[in-house]
N, C-alpha and C positions, 0 to 999 in steps of 0.2 A: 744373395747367393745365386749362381748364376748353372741352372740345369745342368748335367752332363749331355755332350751332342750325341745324339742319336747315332747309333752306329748303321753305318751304311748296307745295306742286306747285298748280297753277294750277286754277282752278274750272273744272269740266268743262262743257263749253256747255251750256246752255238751251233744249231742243228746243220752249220754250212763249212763249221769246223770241225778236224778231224778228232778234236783233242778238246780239253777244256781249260780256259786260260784263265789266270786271275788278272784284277783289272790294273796290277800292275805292269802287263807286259801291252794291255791297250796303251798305257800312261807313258810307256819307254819311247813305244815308236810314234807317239806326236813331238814328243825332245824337248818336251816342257812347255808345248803352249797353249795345252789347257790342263785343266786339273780337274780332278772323279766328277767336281759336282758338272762339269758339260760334258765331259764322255759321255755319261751315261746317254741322255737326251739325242748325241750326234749316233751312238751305236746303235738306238732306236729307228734310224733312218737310213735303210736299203742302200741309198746311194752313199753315202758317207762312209757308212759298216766296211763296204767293198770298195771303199780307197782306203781307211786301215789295214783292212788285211792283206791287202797289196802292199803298204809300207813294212807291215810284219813279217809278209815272206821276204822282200826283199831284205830288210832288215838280218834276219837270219838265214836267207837261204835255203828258205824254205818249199820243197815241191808245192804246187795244187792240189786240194785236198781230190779234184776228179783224176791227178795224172795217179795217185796212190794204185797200190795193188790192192785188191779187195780183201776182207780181212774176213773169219767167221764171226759169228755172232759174237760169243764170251769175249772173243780178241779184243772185238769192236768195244763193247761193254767196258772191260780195262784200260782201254784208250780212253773214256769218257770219264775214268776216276778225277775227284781233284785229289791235292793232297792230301785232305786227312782222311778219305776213301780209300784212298792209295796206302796210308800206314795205317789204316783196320785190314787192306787185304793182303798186306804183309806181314801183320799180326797172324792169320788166321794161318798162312801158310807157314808159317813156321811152328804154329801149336801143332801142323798134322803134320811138318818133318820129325815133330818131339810126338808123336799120337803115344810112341811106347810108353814114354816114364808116365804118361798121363794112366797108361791101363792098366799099370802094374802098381798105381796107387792102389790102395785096398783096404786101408787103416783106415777110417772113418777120422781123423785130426790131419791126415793127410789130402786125403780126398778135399778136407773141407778146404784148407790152404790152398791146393789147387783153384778150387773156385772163387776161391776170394782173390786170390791174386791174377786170373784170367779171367774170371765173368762165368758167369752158368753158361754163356752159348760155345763160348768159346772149348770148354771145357768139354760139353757135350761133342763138339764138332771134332774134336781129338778124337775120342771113343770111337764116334760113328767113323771115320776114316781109317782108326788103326789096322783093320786088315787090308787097306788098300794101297796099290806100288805106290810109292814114293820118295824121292832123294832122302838119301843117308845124312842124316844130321854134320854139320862139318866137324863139333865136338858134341861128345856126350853130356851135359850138362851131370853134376852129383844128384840123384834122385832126392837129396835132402836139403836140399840150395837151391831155394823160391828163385834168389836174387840172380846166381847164373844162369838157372835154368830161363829165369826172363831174359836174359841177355843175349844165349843161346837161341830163345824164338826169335827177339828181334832179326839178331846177324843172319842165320838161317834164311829166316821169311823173304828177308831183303836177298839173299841169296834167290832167292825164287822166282823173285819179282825183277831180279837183273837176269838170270836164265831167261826166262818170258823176251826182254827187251833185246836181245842180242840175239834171239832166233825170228827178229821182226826185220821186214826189207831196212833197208837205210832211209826211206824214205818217212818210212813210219817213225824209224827212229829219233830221226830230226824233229819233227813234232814233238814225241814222247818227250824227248831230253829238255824241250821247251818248258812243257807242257808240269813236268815233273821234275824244275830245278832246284827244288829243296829237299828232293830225295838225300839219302846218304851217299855218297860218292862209290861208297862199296859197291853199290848194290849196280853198278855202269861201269865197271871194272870188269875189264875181258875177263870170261869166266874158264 
């Protein structure tokens, strides 16, 4: 019987990029002529790294991550998401656009459904937000419907996380839409 192959642990971010890539879009702009097991090794080597991501920007048209406009911190931070960073922090934005139905649970079989279905932190994170400004939910989800009120975080969240990307220069954005092509398509839809 023959082991299962090791799975390959994750490229470690790019402190020279503006964004975090997965190693499929290193793999796109070589065009097939090498595959993960020598990326890695050549992206470990300064002079190599910096003929990829010249083929990358050009590739998509990409500004320099020096010509960027400068971004604040947290911005910076959300640009450094990958994607499944990127759909916990759209999860979370969308529990604090629903923070109400979260606070006006009160029934303790309620409450508990709540947390079983978003997580203790998440749960907590509604509460501690509900009296703070925040966009209007796009629909009110049934305070007794686990199933849409999750569907409602999701679309929401994502709602939030496409607001964020369409008040960023174009510059950024080009990166971002890279960076986060598995996003849902909503959520990059003029808002």
């Amino acid at each position: 019987m023959t082991p299962a192959p090791t799975p390959t642990p994750p490229l470690a971010p790019d402190a020279t990029l503006p964004v975090t890539l997965g190693e499929r879009h290193w793999l796109d702009c070589l065009d097939a002529i090498a595959d993960a097991d020598q990326l890695r090794p050549w992206l470990g080597q300064a002079r190599f790294r910096q003929r990829l991501i010249a083929r990358l920007r050009a590739r998509h048209r990409l500004p320099a991550a020096a010509e960027l406009p400068p971004l604040a911190a947290p911005d910076r931070g959300l640009c450094r998401l990958d994607a499944t960073a990127l759909a916990a922090c759209a999860r979370a934005a969308g529990v604090i656009v629903h923070a109400d139905v979260f606070a006006r649970a009160i029934e303790a079989p309620r409450v508990s459904a709540l947390r079983t279905r978003f997580g203790e932190a998440l749960h907590r994170l509604a509460l501690e937000q509900r009296d703070q400004p925040r966009p209007e939910p796009h629909t009110v989800a049934p305070a007794n419907d686990l199933e849409a009120l999750a569907a409602a975080v999701e679309r929401d969240g994502w709602r939030c996380i496409g607001a964020w990307y369409h008040a960023q220069p174009r510059g950024w954005q080009a990166w971002l839409a890279l960076a986060w092509d598995t996003t849902p398509a909503a959520a990059f839809a003029d808002a």
